[in-house]
N, C-alpha and C positions, 0 to 999 in steps of 0.2 A: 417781458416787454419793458418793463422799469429800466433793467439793466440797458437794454439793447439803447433806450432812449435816452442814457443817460451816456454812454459812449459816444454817441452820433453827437451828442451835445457838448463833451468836450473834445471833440473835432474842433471845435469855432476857435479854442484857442489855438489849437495847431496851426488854423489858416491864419490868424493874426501875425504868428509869427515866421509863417514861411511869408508873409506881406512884407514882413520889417525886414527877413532879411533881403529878399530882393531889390529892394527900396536901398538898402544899405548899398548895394552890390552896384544899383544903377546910379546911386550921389557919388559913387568914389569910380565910376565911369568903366568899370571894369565887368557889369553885366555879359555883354556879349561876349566876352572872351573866359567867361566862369562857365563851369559844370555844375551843374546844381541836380542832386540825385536823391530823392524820395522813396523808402523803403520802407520795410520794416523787418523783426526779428521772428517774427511767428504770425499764423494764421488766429482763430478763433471757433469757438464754436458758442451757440446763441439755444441750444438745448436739444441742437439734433441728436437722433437715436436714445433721445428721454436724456441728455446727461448734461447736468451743471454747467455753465461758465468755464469754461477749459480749453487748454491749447496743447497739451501733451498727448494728442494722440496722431497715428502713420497718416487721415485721413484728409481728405482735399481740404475741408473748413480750417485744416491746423497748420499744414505744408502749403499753404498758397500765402502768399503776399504780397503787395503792390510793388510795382517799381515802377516809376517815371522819371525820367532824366533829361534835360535842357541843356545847349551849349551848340560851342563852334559845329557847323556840320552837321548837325542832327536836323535833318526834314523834320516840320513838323507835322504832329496828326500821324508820323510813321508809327508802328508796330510791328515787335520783333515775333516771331511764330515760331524760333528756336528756342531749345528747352536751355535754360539759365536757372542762376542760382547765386544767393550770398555768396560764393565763393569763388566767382567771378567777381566778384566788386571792388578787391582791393588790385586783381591786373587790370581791370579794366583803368582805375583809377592812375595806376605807373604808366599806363601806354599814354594816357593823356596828358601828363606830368613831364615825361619824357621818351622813357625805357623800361619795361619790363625789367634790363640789366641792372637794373640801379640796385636790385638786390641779389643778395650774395646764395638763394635758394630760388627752386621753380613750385609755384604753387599751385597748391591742387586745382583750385580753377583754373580760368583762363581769360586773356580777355576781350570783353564784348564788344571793343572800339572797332571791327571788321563789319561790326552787325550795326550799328549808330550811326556810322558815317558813311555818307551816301559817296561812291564813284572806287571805295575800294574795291570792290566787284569778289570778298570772300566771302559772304552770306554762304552761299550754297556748298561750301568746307566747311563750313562748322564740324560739324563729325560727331555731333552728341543727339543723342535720343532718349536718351536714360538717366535718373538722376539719382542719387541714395539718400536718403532721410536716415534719422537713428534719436533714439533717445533710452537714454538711461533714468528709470522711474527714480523721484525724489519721496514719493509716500506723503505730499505735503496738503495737499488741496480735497477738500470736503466737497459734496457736491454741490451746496450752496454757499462756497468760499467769497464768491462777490457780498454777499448778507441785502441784495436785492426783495428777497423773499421777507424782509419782515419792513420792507416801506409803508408807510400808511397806510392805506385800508388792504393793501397784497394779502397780508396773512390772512386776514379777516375772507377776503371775496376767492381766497386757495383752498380754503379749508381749514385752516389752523398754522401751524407750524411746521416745515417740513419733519418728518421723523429724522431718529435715528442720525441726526445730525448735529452738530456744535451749536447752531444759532436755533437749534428744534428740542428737541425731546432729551437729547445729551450733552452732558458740559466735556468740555474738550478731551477732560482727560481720564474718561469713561468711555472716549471716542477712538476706539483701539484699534486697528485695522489684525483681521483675523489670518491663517495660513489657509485656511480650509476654504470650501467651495459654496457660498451659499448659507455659510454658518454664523458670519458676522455681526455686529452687529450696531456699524456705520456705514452711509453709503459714502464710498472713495470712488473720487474721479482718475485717480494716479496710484494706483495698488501696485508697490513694490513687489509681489509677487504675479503680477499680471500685466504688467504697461512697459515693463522694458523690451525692447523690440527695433530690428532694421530693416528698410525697406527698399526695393527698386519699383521707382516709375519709370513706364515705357510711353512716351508717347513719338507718335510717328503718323506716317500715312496710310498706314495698313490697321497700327494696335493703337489701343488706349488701356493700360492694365498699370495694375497694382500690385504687388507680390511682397506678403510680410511676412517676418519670424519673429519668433518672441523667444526670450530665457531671460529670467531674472537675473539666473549669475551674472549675464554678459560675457559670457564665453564663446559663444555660439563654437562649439567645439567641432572638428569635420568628422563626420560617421556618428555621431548621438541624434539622438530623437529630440530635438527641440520641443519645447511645449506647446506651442499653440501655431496654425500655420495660416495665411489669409491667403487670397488671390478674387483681383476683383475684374470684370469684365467693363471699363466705365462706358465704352458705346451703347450697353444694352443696360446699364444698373448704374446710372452717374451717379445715386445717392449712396453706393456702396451699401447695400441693403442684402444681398445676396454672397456669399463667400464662396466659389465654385472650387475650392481648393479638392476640394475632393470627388468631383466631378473632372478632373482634367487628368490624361495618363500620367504614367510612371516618367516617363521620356521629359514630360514637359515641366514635370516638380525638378527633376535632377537636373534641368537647365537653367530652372530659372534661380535655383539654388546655386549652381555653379555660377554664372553672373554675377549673383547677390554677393557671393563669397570673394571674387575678385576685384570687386569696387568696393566694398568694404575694406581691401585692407591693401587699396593702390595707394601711391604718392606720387606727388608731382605729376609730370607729363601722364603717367599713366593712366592718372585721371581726367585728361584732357576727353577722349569720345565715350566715358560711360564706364571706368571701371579696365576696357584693353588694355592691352600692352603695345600696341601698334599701330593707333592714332583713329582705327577703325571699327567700326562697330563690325561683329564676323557671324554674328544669329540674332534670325529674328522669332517672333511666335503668328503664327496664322489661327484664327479662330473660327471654326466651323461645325456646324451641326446643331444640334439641339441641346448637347449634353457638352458644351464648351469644349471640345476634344481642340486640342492646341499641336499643330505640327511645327517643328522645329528644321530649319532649311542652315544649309551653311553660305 
Protein backbone atom coordinates (compact mmCIF):
# COMPACT_ATOMS: atom_id res chain seq x y z
CA UNK A 1 0.00 0.00 0.00
CA UNK A 2 3.00 2.41 0.90
CA UNK A 3 4.39 1.87 -2.54
CA UNK A 4 1.02 2.15 -4.41
CA UNK A 5 0.66 5.55 -2.38
CA UNK A 6 3.81 6.70 -2.96
CA UNK A 7 3.56 6.28 -6.98
CA UNK A 8 0.12 8.01 -7.03
CA UNK A 9 1.96 10.78 -5.26
CA UNK A 10 4.69 11.24 -7.44
CA UNK A 11 2.16 11.70 -10.34
CA UNK A 12 1.64 15.34 -8.96
CA UNK A 13 4.98 16.13 -10.21
CA UNK A 14 4.31 14.61 -13.67
CA UNK A 15 0.97 16.90 -13.84
CA UNK A 16 3.29 19.97 -12.97
CA UNK A 17 5.03 19.42 -15.70
CA UNK A 18 2.87 18.26 -18.40
CA UNK A 19 1.08 21.99 -16.92
CA UNK A 20 4.40 23.88 -17.95
CA UNK A 21 4.74 22.35 -20.78
CA UNK A 22 1.47 23.27 -22.26
CA UNK A 23 1.57 26.57 -20.89
CA UNK A 24 4.86 26.75 -22.78
CA UNK A 25 3.18 25.53 -26.09
CA UNK A 26 0.15 28.00 -25.47
CA UNK A 27 2.84 31.49 -24.76
CA UNK A 28 4.67 30.71 -28.10
CA UNK A 29 1.06 30.36 -29.67
CA UNK A 30 1.60 27.09 -31.20
CA UNK A 31 -0.72 24.82 -28.77
CA UNK A 32 -3.29 24.13 -31.37
CA UNK A 33 -1.28 23.10 -34.04
CA UNK A 34 1.22 20.75 -31.48
CA UNK A 35 0.58 17.00 -30.81
CA UNK A 36 1.06 16.38 -27.62
CA UNK A 37 1.11 12.44 -26.77
CA UNK A 38 1.20 10.70 -23.09
CA UNK A 39 2.54 7.29 -22.72
CA UNK A 40 4.30 5.23 -21.16
CA UNK A 41 7.12 2.22 -21.50
CA UNK A 42 5.36 -0.57 -19.31
CA UNK A 43 2.57 -1.53 -17.33
CA UNK A 44 2.95 -2.43 -13.37
CA UNK A 45 1.95 -4.66 -10.97
CA UNK A 46 0.98 -3.63 -7.26
CA UNK A 47 1.25 -7.52 -5.67
CA UNK A 48 -1.20 -9.28 -7.92
CA UNK A 49 -0.87 -13.14 -7.80
CA UNK A 50 1.34 -12.51 -4.32
CA UNK A 51 4.29 -10.97 -6.29
CA UNK A 52 6.58 -7.90 -5.63
CA UNK A 53 6.54 -4.57 -7.50
CA UNK A 54 7.30 -5.74 -11.07
CA UNK A 55 6.71 -5.14 -14.66
CA UNK A 56 8.40 -8.01 -16.52
CA UNK A 57 5.71 -10.16 -16.83
CA UNK A 58 3.21 -11.47 -20.43
CA UNK A 59 0.20 -10.28 -18.11
CA UNK A 60 -2.53 -7.28 -18.55
CA UNK A 61 -0.98 -5.30 -15.18
CA UNK A 62 2.49 -5.25 -17.26
CA UNK A 63 1.37 -5.09 -21.22
CA UNK A 64 -1.12 -2.27 -20.72
CA UNK A 65 -0.23 1.43 -20.69
CA UNK A 66 -1.80 4.72 -21.06
CA UNK A 67 -1.93 6.59 -24.26
CA UNK A 68 -3.59 9.97 -24.52
CA UNK A 69 -2.96 12.30 -27.47
CA UNK A 70 -4.19 16.14 -28.12
CA UNK A 71 -3.88 18.03 -31.47
CA UNK A 72 -5.23 19.29 -34.93
CA UNK A 73 -8.32 16.86 -35.61
CA UNK A 74 -8.57 14.81 -32.76
CA UNK A 75 -12.41 14.94 -31.54
CA UNK A 76 -12.25 15.25 -28.07
CA UNK A 77 -13.48 12.73 -25.39
CA UNK A 78 -12.91 10.12 -28.67
CA UNK A 79 -11.65 6.73 -27.98
CA UNK A 80 -9.65 4.35 -30.15
CA UNK A 81 -11.13 0.50 -29.51
CA UNK A 82 -8.30 -0.68 -32.09
CA UNK A 83 -5.66 -2.79 -30.73
CA UNK A 84 -2.30 -0.37 -30.90
CA UNK A 85 0.97 -0.41 -29.51
CA UNK A 86 4.40 1.63 -28.93
CA UNK A 87 5.23 0.77 -32.25
CA UNK A 88 2.88 2.63 -33.79
CA UNK A 89 4.03 5.82 -32.21
CA UNK A 90 6.97 6.67 -34.09
CA UNK A 91 4.46 6.32 -37.79
CA UNK A 92 1.99 7.73 -36.35
CA UNK A 93 4.36 10.66 -35.28
CA UNK A 94 5.97 10.90 -39.51
CA UNK A 95 2.40 10.97 -40.75
CA UNK A 96 1.77 14.07 -38.63
CA UNK A 97 5.19 15.61 -39.29
CA UNK A 98 4.71 15.02 -42.93
CA UNK A 99 5.21 11.43 -44.51
CA UNK A 100 5.83 8.07 -43.49
CA UNK A 101 8.37 8.44 -46.64
CA UNK A 102 10.70 10.68 -44.85
CA UNK A 103 12.33 7.44 -43.86
CA UNK A 104 14.39 5.34 -45.87
CA UNK A 105 12.75 1.71 -43.91
CA UNK A 106 8.87 0.71 -43.23
CA UNK A 107 8.26 0.01 -39.62
CA UNK A 108 6.89 -2.61 -37.77
CA UNK A 109 4.01 -0.59 -36.68
CA UNK A 110 1.92 1.56 -38.30
CA UNK A 111 0.35 4.68 -38.09
CA UNK A 112 -2.49 5.58 -35.97
CA UNK A 113 -3.28 9.10 -37.76
CA UNK A 114 -6.49 7.13 -39.85
CA UNK A 115 -7.86 6.28 -36.20
CA UNK A 116 -7.20 10.25 -34.55
CA UNK A 117 -8.47 12.16 -37.02
CA UNK A 118 -12.00 12.33 -37.66
CA UNK A 119 -13.44 12.52 -41.62
CA UNK A 120 -10.51 10.11 -42.86
CA UNK A 121 -13.23 7.45 -42.87
CA UNK A 122 -10.01 4.31 -42.34
CA UNK A 123 -10.91 3.25 -38.69
CA UNK A 124 -12.77 0.25 -39.95
CA UNK A 125 -9.16 -1.11 -42.25
CA UNK A 126 -7.08 -1.02 -39.52
CA UNK A 127 -6.46 -4.78 -39.97
CA UNK A 128 -5.06 -5.61 -36.59
CA UNK A 129 -6.48 -7.73 -33.85
CA UNK A 130 -3.51 -9.21 -32.31
CA UNK A 131 -0.46 -7.91 -30.79
CA UNK A 132 3.13 -9.56 -29.53
CA UNK A 133 4.62 -8.74 -26.36
CA UNK A 134 8.18 -10.60 -25.51
CA UNK A 135 10.73 -10.04 -22.95
CA UNK A 136 14.04 -11.48 -22.34
CA UNK A 137 14.52 -12.19 -18.27
CA UNK A 138 17.30 -9.73 -16.88
CA UNK A 139 17.50 -11.89 -13.31
CA UNK A 140 17.59 -8.43 -11.67
CA UNK A 141 14.64 -7.61 -9.31
CA UNK A 142 13.95 -9.28 -5.77
CA UNK A 143 10.45 -9.42 -4.78
CA UNK A 144 10.72 -6.59 -2.52
CA UNK A 145 13.00 -4.57 -4.97
CA UNK A 146 10.93 -1.12 -4.43
CA UNK A 147 12.36 -1.70 -0.24
CA UNK A 148 8.57 -0.38 0.52
CA UNK A 149 8.36 -3.27 2.88
CA UNK A 150 10.55 -1.81 5.61
CA UNK A 151 8.71 2.04 5.80
CA UNK A 152 7.96 2.82 9.20
CA UNK A 153 5.79 0.85 11.15
CA UNK A 154 5.14 -1.77 7.55
CA UNK A 155 7.79 -4.25 8.83
CA UNK A 156 6.69 -4.02 12.20
CA UNK A 157 2.31 -4.31 11.35
CA UNK A 158 3.86 -7.31 8.18
CA UNK A 159 5.32 -9.41 10.45
CA UNK A 160 8.93 -8.71 10.43
CA UNK A 161 10.87 -8.55 7.45
CA UNK A 162 10.12 -10.08 4.43
CA UNK A 163 12.17 -13.64 4.11
CA UNK A 164 14.60 -14.81 1.95
CA UNK A 165 15.18 -11.49 0.46
CA UNK A 166 18.06 -8.62 0.18
CA UNK A 167 16.05 -6.02 2.39
CA UNK A 168 14.75 -9.31 4.76
CA UNK A 169 16.58 -12.15 6.20
CA UNK A 170 19.52 -12.22 3.15
CA UNK A 171 22.23 -9.80 2.19
CA UNK A 172 22.45 -9.44 -1.50
CA UNK A 173 25.04 -11.50 -2.19
CA UNK A 174 23.79 -14.81 -0.39
CA UNK A 175 20.75 -13.77 -2.51
CA UNK A 176 21.44 -16.37 -5.37
CA UNK A 177 18.90 -17.20 -7.67
CA UNK A 178 18.75 -21.20 -7.85
CA UNK A 179 18.40 -23.56 -11.44
CA UNK A 180 16.07 -25.89 -9.68
CA UNK A 181 12.38 -25.97 -9.06
CA UNK A 182 11.32 -24.88 -5.63
CA UNK A 183 14.85 -25.26 -4.07
CA UNK A 184 16.01 -21.73 -3.86
CA UNK A 185 16.63 -19.74 -1.68
CA UNK A 186 15.50 -16.10 -2.65
CA UNK A 187 12.26 -15.07 -3.72
CA UNK A 188 12.77 -13.51 -7.72
CA UNK A 189 10.36 -11.56 -9.45
CA UNK A 190 12.40 -12.04 -13.01
CA UNK A 191 14.10 -15.76 -12.88
CA UNK A 192 16.31 -15.98 -15.60
CA UNK A 193 15.43 -19.42 -15.82
CA UNK A 194 11.64 -18.97 -15.73
CA UNK A 195 10.39 -15.30 -17.08
CA UNK A 196 11.74 -15.26 -20.54
CA UNK A 197 8.81 -15.60 -22.74
CA UNK A 198 6.61 -14.30 -25.93
CA UNK A 199 3.18 -13.68 -26.32
CA UNK A 200 0.12 -13.03 -28.63
CA UNK A 201 -3.00 -11.06 -27.71
CA UNK A 202 -6.01 -11.43 -29.46
CA UNK A 203 -8.56 -9.22 -28.85
CA UNK A 204 -11.60 -8.89 -31.29
CA UNK A 205 -15.45 -9.20 -31.27
CA UNK A 206 -15.73 -12.71 -30.82
CA UNK A 207 -11.99 -13.56 -28.48
CA UNK A 208 -10.20 -12.05 -25.78
CA UNK A 209 -7.22 -14.55 -25.14
CA UNK A 210 -3.63 -14.70 -24.24
CA UNK A 211 -1.41 -17.24 -25.56
CA UNK A 212 2.51 -17.42 -23.99
CA UNK A 213 5.73 -19.53 -24.50
CA UNK A 214 8.45 -19.44 -22.31
CA UNK A 215 12.46 -20.56 -23.05
CA UNK A 216 15.08 -19.21 -21.26
CA UNK A 217 17.47 -19.71 -24.11
CA UNK A 218 15.25 -17.42 -26.36
CA UNK A 219 15.43 -19.56 -29.17
CA UNK A 220 12.11 -20.58 -29.28
CA UNK A 221 13.31 -23.23 -31.81
CA UNK A 222 10.43 -24.89 -34.39
CA UNK A 223 9.46 -28.67 -33.31
CA UNK A 224 11.18 -28.56 -29.56
CA UNK A 225 9.16 -28.63 -26.49
CA UNK A 226 9.34 -25.29 -24.92
CA UNK A 227 9.26 -25.02 -21.32
CA UNK A 228 6.37 -23.61 -20.02
CA UNK A 229 3.08 -22.88 -22.12
CA UNK A 230 0.00 -20.30 -20.86
CA UNK A 231 -3.32 -19.54 -22.60
CA UNK A 232 -5.79 -17.40 -20.99
CA UNK A 233 -9.59 -17.06 -21.72
CA UNK A 234 -9.91 -13.11 -20.44
CA UNK A 235 -13.96 -13.04 -21.09
CA UNK A 236 -14.42 -15.71 -18.45
CA UNK A 237 -10.84 -15.19 -16.21
CA UNK A 238 -9.93 -11.37 -16.79
CA UNK A 239 -7.51 -11.85 -13.67
CA UNK A 240 -5.69 -14.46 -15.70
CA UNK A 241 -5.98 -16.90 -12.77
CA UNK A 242 -6.89 -19.94 -14.66
CA UNK A 243 -4.26 -21.34 -17.62
CA UNK A 244 -6.44 -23.44 -19.90
CA UNK A 245 -3.52 -24.32 -21.92
CA UNK A 246 -4.08 -27.71 -21.50
CA UNK A 247 -7.64 -28.00 -21.51
CA UNK A 248 -7.73 -26.62 -25.25
CA UNK A 249 -7.20 -29.43 -28.42
CA UNK A 250 -4.08 -30.22 -30.32
CA UNK A 251 -5.55 -28.10 -33.48
CA UNK A 252 -5.79 -25.07 -31.34
CA UNK A 253 -2.13 -25.03 -29.46
CA UNK A 254 -0.55 -25.66 -33.16
CA UNK A 255 -2.46 -22.53 -34.28
CA UNK A 256 -1.91 -20.43 -31.99
CA UNK A 257 1.75 -21.49 -32.00
CA UNK A 258 1.80 -21.00 -35.59
CA UNK A 259 0.57 -17.21 -35.40
CA UNK A 260 2.88 -16.64 -32.42
CA UNK A 261 5.70 -17.83 -34.55
CA UNK A 262 4.88 -15.56 -37.56
CA UNK A 263 4.64 -12.24 -35.67
CA UNK A 264 7.55 -13.01 -33.89
CA UNK A 265 9.78 -12.80 -36.51
CA UNK A 266 7.78 -10.48 -39.25
CA UNK A 267 9.25 -7.00 -40.28
CA UNK A 268 7.90 -4.06 -41.67
CA UNK A 269 4.49 -4.22 -43.52
CA UNK A 270 4.21 -7.74 -42.35
CA UNK A 271 3.55 -6.49 -39.26
CA UNK A 272 1.19 -4.27 -40.13
CA UNK A 273 -2.38 -6.85 -39.31
CA UNK A 274 -0.80 -9.10 -36.47
CA UNK A 275 2.19 -10.93 -37.62
CA UNK A 276 0.42 -11.80 -41.91
CA UNK A 277 1.95 -11.59 -44.71
CA UNK A 278 -0.88 -10.08 -46.55
CA UNK A 279 -2.21 -7.03 -44.68
CA UNK A 280 -4.96 -9.48 -43.29
CA UNK A 281 -5.89 -11.33 -40.39
CA UNK A 282 -6.69 -15.16 -42.13
CA UNK A 283 -7.72 -17.40 -38.42
CA UNK A 284 -9.44 -16.66 -35.87
CA UNK A 285 -10.32 -19.05 -32.39
CA UNK A 286 -14.10 -19.50 -31.22
CA UNK A 287 -14.39 -20.60 -27.62
CA UNK A 288 -16.96 -23.07 -26.50
CA UNK A 289 -18.12 -25.47 -24.06
CA UNK A 290 -17.19 -25.97 -20.67
CA UNK A 291 -13.76 -27.37 -21.17
CA UNK A 292 -12.47 -24.18 -23.40
CA UNK A 293 -12.36 -26.35 -26.69
CA UNK A 294 -11.21 -23.54 -29.34
CA UNK A 295 -12.15 -24.08 -33.01
CA UNK A 296 -10.15 -22.62 -35.50
CA UNK A 297 -12.16 -21.22 -38.89
CA UNK A 298 -10.08 -20.05 -41.95
Amino acid sequence: NIHFRDRWLSLLSVDDSIKEILDKLEMLDVLDETYVIFTSDHGYKQGQWRIGTSKQHPYETDIRVPFIIKGPGISHGMIMEQVTGNVDVLPTVLSFASSENTVQFIPDGKSMMPLLVSGLGAAEKWGRDRYLTEYMSCGTYFNDHSNAWNKGQYRKNCGGPMPNSPYGTLSPEKCVESEGVGDGNCYLVDSVHSNTWRALRVINSTHNIQYIEYDPAWKFLEGAELQHYELYDLNKDPFQLKNIYNDVRTITRDSLHSELVDYFACRGRSCHSGGGNDGNSNSGFIFSGSRHSISVYA
